[in-house]
C-alpha positions as CSV (number, residue, x, y, z in Angstrom):
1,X,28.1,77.5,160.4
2,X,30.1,74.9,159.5
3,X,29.2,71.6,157.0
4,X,29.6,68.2,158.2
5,X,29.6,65.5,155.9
6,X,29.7,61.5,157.0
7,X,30.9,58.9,154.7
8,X,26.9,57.4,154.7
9,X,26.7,61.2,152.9
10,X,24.2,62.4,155.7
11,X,24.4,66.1,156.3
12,X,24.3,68.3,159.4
13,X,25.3,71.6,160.2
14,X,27.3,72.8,163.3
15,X,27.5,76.3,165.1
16,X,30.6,77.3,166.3
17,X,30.1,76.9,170.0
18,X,28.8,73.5,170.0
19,X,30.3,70.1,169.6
20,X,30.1,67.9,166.7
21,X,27.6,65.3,168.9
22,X,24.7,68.0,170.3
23,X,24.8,69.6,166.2
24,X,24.4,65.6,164.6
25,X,21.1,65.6,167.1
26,X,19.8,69.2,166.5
27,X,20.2,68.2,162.3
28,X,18.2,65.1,163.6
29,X,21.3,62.6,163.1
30,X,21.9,60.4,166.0
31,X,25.4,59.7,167.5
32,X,26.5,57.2,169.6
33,X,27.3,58.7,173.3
34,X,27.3,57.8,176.3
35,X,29.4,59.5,178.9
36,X,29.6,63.4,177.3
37,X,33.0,64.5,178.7
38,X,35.7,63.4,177.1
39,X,36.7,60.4,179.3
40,X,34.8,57.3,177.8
41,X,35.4,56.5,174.0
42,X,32.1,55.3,172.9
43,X,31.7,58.8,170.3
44,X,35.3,58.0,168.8
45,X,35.1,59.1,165.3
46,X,37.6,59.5,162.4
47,X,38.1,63.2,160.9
48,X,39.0,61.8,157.3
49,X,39.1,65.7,156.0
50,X,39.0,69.1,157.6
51,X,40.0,70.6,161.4
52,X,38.2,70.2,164.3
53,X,39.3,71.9,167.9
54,X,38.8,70.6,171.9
55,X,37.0,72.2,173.7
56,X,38.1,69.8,176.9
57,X,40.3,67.2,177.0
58,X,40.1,64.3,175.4
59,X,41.2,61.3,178.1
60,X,39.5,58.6,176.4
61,X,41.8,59.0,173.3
62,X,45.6,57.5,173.2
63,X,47.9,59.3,172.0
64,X,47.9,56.8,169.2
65,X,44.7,57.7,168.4
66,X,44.9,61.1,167.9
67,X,48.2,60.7,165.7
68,X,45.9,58.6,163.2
69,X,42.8,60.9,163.7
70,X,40.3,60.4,165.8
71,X,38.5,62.2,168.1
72,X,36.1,62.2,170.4
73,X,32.6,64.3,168.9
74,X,31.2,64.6,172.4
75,X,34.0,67.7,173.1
76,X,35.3,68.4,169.6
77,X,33.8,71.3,167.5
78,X,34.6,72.2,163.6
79,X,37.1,74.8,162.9
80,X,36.0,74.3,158.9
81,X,33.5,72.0,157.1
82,X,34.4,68.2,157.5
83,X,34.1,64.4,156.5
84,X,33.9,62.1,159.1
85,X,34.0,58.2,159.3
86,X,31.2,57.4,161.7
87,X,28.8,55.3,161.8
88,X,25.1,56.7,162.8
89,X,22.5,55.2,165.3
90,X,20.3,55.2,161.6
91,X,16.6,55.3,161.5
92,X,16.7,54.4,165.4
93,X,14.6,57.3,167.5
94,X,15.7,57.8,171.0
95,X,13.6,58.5,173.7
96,X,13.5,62.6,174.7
97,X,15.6,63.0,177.8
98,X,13.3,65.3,180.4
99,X,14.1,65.8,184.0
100,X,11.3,64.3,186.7
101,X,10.7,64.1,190.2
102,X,10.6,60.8,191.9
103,X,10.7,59.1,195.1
104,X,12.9,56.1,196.5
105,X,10.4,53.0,196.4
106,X,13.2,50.6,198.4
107,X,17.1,50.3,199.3
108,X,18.7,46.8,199.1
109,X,22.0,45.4,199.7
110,X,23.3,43.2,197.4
111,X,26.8,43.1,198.3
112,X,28.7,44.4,201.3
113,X,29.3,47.5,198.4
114,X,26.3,47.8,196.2
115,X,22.7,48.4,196.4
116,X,19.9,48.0,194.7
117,X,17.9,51.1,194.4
118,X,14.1,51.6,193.3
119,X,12.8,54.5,192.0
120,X,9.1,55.1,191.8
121,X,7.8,57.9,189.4
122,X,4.5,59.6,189.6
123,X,1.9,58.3,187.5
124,X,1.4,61.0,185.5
125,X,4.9,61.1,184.2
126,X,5.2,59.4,181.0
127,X,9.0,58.5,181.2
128,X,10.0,56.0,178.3
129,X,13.6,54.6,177.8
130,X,15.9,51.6,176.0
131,X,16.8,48.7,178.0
132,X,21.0,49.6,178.4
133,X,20.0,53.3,178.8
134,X,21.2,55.4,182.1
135,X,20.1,58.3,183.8
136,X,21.8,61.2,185.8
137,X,20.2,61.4,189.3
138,X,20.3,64.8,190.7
139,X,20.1,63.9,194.5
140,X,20.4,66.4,197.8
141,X,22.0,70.1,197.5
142,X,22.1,69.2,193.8
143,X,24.3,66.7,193.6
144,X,24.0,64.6,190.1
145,X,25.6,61.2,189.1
146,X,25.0,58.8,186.2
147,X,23.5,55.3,187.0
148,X,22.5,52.7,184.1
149,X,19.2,51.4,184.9
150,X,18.6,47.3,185.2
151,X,15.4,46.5,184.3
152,X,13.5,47.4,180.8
153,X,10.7,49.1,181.2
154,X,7.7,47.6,183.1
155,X,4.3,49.4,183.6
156,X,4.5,49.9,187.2
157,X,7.0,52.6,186.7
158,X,9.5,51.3,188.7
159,X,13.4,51.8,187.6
160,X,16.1,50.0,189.4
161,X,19.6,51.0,189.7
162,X,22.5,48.8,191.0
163,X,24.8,51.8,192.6
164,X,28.0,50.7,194.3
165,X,30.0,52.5,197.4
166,X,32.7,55.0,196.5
167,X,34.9,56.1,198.8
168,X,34.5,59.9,199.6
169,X,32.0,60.0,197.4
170,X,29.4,62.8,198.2
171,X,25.6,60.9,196.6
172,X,27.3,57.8,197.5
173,X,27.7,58.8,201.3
174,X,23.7,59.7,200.8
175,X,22.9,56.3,199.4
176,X,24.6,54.4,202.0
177,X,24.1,56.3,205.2
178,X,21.3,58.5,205.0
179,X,18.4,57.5,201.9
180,X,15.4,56.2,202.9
181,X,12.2,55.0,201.5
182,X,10.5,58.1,200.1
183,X,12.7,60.7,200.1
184,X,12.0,62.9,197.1
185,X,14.7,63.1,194.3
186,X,15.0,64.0,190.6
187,X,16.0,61.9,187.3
188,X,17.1,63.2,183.9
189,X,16.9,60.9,181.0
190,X,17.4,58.6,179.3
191,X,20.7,59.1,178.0
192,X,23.3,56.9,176.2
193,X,23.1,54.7,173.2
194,X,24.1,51.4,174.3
195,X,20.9,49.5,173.7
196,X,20.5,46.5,171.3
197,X,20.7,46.7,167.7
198,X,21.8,45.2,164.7
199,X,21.9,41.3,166.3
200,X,19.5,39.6,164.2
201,X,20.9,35.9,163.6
202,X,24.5,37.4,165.3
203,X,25.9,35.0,168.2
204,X,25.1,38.2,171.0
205,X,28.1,38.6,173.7
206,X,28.0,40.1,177.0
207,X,30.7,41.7,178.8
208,X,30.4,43.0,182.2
209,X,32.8,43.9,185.4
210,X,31.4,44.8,188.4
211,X,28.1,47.0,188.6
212,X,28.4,47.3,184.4
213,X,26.1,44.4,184.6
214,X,22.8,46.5,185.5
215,X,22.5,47.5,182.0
216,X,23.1,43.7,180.3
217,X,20.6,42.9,182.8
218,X,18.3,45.4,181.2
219,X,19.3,44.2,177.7
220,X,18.4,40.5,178.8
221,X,15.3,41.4,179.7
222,X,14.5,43.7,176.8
223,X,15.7,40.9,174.6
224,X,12.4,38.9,175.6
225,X,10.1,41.3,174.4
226,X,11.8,40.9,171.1
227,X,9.7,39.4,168.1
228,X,11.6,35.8,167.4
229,X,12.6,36.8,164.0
230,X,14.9,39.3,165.2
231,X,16.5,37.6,168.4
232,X,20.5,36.7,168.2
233,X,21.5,33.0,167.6
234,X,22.8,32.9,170.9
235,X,23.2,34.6,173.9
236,X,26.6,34.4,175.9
237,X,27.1,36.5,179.2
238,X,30.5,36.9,180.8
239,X,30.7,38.6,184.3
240,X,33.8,39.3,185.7
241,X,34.7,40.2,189.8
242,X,37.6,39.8,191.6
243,X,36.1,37.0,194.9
244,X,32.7,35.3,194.2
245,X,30.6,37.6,196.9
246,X,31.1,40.3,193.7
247,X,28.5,38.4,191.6
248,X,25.6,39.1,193.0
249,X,23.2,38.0,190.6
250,X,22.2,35.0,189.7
251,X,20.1,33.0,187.0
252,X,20.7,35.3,184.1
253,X,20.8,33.0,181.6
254,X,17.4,32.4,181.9
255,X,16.2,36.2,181.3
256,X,16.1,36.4,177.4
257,X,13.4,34.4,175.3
258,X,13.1,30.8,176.3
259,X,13.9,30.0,172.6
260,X,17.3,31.7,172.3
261,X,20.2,29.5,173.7
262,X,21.9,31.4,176.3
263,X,25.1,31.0,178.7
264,X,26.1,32.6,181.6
265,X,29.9,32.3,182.6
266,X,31.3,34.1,186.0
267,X,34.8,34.9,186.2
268,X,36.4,35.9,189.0
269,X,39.9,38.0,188.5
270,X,41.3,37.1,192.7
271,X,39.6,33.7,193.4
272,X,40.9,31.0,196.0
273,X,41.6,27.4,195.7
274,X,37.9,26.7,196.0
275,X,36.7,28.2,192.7
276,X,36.3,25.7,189.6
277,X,34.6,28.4,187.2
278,X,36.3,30.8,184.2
279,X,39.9,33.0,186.0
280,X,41.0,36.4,184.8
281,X,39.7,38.8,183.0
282,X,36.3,38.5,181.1
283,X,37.7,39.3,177.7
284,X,40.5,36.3,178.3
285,X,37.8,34.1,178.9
286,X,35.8,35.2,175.5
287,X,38.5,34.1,174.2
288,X,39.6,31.4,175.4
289,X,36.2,29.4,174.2
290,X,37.3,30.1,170.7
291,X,34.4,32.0,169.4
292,X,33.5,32.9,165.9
293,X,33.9,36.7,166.1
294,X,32.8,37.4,162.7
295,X,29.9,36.3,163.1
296,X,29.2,37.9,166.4
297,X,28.5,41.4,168.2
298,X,29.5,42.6,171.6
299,X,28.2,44.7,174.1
300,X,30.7,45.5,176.6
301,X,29.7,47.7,180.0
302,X,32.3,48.3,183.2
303,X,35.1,49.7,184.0
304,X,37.1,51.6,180.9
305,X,40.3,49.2,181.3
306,X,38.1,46.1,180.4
307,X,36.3,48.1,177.4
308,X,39.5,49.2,176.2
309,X,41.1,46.4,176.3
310,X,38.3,44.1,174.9
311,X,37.8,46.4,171.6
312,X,41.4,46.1,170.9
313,X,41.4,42.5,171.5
314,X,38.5,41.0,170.2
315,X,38.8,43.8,166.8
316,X,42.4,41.6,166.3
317,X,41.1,38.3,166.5
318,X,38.3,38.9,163.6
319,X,35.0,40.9,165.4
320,X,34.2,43.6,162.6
321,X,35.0,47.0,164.4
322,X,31.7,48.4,164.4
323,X,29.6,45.7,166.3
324,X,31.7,46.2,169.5
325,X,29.2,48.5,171.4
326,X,30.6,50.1,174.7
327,X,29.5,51.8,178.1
328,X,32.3,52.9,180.0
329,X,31.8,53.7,184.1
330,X,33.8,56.4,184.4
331,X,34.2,58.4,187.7
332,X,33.2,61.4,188.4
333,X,35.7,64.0,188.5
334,X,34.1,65.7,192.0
335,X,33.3,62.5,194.0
């Protein structure tokens, strides 16, 4: 067993065959995580002393990165006792993850490449979760993909995911061509740690490409169940697409509570002639309003180009490093 020390000075020990993140939650320290292989960079941590090994690749780490010490906790394991600079989920308690049955309530379209799917659990499952949290749906011959859910939790059990068409893709093909209302599946969760914290009197920034705004969606609505003396000073959402038909949401500046200022800018990356709103990418457009990043915090959920290139950014021009918060949609590697 090996000692692991962070610079907060909490403890945990770690057994030689697991990684660094399953032994912080077995000593009952929380990590952030979200997607568990190796390919997303949301459990980046700093090894300041002692050696650590891979026990899979580490793709969401430049090479950069490693050369100055990081590594990703989600794959890495001790090879002796170590220090790590990492900042803990604190006193926060996550929801168990269990796996459940449940049945498909409805399929929408919402674009010519997304649906909206509901999910109805039985009522004797008592399945809580965070609004920002995702699940890994385990769909027919056993089949299982990760989906962030878009609504905070409501008591009719319902959970909605926004899943878009992948070519090839095996669950995808099911979603598309062959679901229907009632068929019987299984969820495990909740997973992930990108949920809202720490944004008491912080101007609150949103960051989204493509189906990445399911969970800010969640988040909105989660923020109007929050007490008034610990909402943001302001909300700002940016949603990026490539042609307008990509946004396919609307009115989402009016989710979070009434009494929190918030904004909703679309930006499309491949608009015509027609389009008079925000061009590019949505982290150019952050930027471009001249915000006061020091005094904000960022939630950031797409595609891993965006979130990598946002952190790097937005960290340059003045947002303290550790209130950029991150889900990465990464593919699967077996479509």
């Amino acid at each position: 067993m090996f000692v692991i020390t962070t610079l907060q000075r909490r403890t945990f020990r770690q057994a030689e065959t697991q990684t660094i993140l399953d032994a912080a939650a077995l000593g009952g320290i929380q990590l952030p995580y979200s997607c568990k292989t190796g390919r997303c960079s949301t459990c980046k941590c700093k090894v300041i002393d002692g050696q650590t090994y891979a026990q899979h690749d580490e793709i969401g780490l430049t090479e950069d990165d490693k050369a100055a010490g990081w590594i990703l906790s989600c794959v890495r394991s001790a090879k002796t006792d170590l220090l790590l600079d990492i900042e803990d989920l604190g006193d926060t308690s996550l929801p168990i993850p269990r796996t459940a049955p449940c049945r498909i309530q409805s399929l929408n379209l919402l674009t010519r490449d997304v649906l909206c799917i509901s999910l109805r659990l039985p009522p004797t499952v008592d399945f809580t979760f965070l609004p920002g949290q995702y699940i890994d749906v385990i769909g027919p011959n056993g089949v299982r993909r990760s989906y962030s859910l878009s609504n905070a939790p409501a008591t009719d059990k319902i959970l909605h995911l926004h899943v878009r068409a992948v070519p090839g893709g095996e669950l995808s093909q099911y979603w598309f061509n062959q679901a229907k209302a009632n068929d019987l599946i299984r969820l495990h969760g909740p997973l992930g740690t990108s949920f809202l914290r720490q944004i008491r009197g912080l101007d609150l920034i949103f960051l989204a490409t493509g189906t990445g705004i399911a969970p800010i969606k969640a988040m909105l609505e989660g923020l109007a169940n929050t007490p008034g003396h610990e909402q943001p000073r302001s909300v700002t959402v940016y949603w990026g697409g490539r042609v307008e038909e990509d946004l396919y949401l609307r009115n989402l500046d009016e989710l979070p509570d009434k009494n929190t200022p918030c904004r909703f800018v679309p930006v499309l990356s491949r608009a015509d002639a027609s389009w008079s709103g925000a061009r590019g990418h949505v982290q150019d457009a952050l930027l471009q309003a001249a915000p006061d990043l020091a005094q904000a915090v960022v939630y950031a959920c797409g595609s891993e180009a965006m979130i990598n290139s946002a952190r790097a950014i937005l960290v340059d021009n003045g947002l303290p490093q550790a209130r950029f918060h991150s889900d990465a949609f990464v593919c699967s590697h077996a479509l």
